[in-house]
VOGU-3710 file (C-alpha; in Angstrom, 3 decimals, decimal comma):
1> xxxxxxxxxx> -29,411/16,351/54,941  -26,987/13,972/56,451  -26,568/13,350/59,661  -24,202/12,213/62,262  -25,154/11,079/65,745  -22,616/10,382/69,109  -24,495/8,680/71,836  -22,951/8,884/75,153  -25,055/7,621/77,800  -26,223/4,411/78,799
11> xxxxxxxxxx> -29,585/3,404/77,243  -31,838/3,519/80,867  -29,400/6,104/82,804  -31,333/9,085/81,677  -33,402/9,970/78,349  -30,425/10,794/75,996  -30,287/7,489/73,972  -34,273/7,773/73,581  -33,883/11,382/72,651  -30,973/10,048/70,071
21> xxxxxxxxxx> -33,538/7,027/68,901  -36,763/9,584/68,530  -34,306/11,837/66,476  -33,022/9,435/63,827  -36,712/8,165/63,115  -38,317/11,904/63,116  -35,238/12,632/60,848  -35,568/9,622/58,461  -39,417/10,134/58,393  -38,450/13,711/56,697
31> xxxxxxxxxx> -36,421/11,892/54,180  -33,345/12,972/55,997  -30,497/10,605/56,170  -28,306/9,163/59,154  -24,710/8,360/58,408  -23,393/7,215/61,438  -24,738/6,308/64,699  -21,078/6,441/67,279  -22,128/4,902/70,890  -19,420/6,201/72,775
41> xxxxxxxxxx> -18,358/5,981/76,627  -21,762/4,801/78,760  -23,594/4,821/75,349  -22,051/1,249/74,504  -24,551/-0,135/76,736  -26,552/0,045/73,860  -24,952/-2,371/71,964  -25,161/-5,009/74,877  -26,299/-8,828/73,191  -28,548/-9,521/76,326
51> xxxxxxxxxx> -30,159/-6,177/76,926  -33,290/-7,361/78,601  -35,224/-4,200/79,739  -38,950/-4,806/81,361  -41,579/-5,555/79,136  -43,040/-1,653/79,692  -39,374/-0,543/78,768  -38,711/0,994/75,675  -35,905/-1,522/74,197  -33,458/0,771/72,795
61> xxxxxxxxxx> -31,146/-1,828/71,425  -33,916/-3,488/69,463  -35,058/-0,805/68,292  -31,812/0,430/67,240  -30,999/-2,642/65,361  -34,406/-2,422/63,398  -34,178/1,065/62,351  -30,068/0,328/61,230  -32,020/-2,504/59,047  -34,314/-0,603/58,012
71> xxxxxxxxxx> -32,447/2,170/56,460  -28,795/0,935/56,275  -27,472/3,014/59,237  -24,089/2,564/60,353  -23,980/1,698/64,403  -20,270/2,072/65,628  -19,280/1,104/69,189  -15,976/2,937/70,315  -13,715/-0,141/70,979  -12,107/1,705/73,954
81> xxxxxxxxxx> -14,888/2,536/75,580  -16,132/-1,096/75,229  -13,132/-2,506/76,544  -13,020/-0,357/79,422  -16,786/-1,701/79,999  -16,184/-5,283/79,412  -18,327/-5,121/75,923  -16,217/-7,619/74,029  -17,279/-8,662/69,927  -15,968/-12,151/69,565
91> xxxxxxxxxx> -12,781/-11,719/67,674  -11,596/-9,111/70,618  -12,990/-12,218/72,879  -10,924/-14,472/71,194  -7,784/-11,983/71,356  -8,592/-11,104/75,272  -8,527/-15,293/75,343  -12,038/-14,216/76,588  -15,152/-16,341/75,773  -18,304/-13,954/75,661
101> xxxxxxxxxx> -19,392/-12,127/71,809  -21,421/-9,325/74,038  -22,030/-7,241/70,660  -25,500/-7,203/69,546  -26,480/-8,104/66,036  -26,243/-5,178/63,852  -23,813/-3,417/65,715  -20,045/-2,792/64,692  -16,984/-2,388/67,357  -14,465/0,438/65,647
111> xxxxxxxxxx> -12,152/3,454/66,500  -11,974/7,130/66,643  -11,267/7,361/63,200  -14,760/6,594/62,202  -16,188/9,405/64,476  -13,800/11,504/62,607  -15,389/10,449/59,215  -18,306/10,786/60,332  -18,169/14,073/61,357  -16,577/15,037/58,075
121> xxxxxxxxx> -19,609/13,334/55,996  -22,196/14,676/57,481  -23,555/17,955/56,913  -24,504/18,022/61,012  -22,852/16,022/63,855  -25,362/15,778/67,127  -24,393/14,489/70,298  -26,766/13,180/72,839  -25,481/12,636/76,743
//
């Protein structure tokens, strides 16, 4: 089965984007596929560069990059939702005449439209937050 994942909450605001993360590697470990991985509104945060959480913090955004290296997994950051948030990939820096590249490696800044194909693809579409 393929699936498609929307993660809207930050990464430390409540469990959602852990619940997402334990999901995706249950999932995969069934020999289940992920198509897409959409961080959307508050669930950008996971795509922050300089994510830093305590050393007895689970880091999501590590973790998310390994697992999208692991098994090819699409991560998509809505680039509205980053804007709005000040999450800026270094050619929308450049554009904003901005100088920060806040994406983290592994992570992709994109529209709507690939939600949309997402959902389409996938044989179920699960939203966390």
């Amino acid at each position: 089965m393929h699936f498609a994942i929307q993660i809207n909450s930050s990464p430390y605001h409540n469990n959602s984007g852990l619940a997402a993360y334990q999901f995706a590697v249950a999932a995969l470990a069934q020999g289940h596929q992920i198509y897409r991985v959409f961080f959307y509104h508050d669930g950008i945060y996971h795509a922050l560069r300089h994510n830093t959480p305590p050393d007895d913090e689970t880091h999501l955004t590590a973790n998310w990059q390994a697992l999208a290296a692991q098994y090819q997994i699409d991560l998509v950051v809505c680039i509205s939702a980053a804007q709005r948030r000040g999450l800026l990939c270094s050619d929308e820096a450049q554009r904003q005449g901005k100088q920060d590249n806040d994406l983290a490696d592994g992570f992709r800044i994109s529209g709507l439209g690939q939600l949309l194909e997402a959902t389409l693809e996938a044989d179920r579409f699960i939203i966390f937050g």
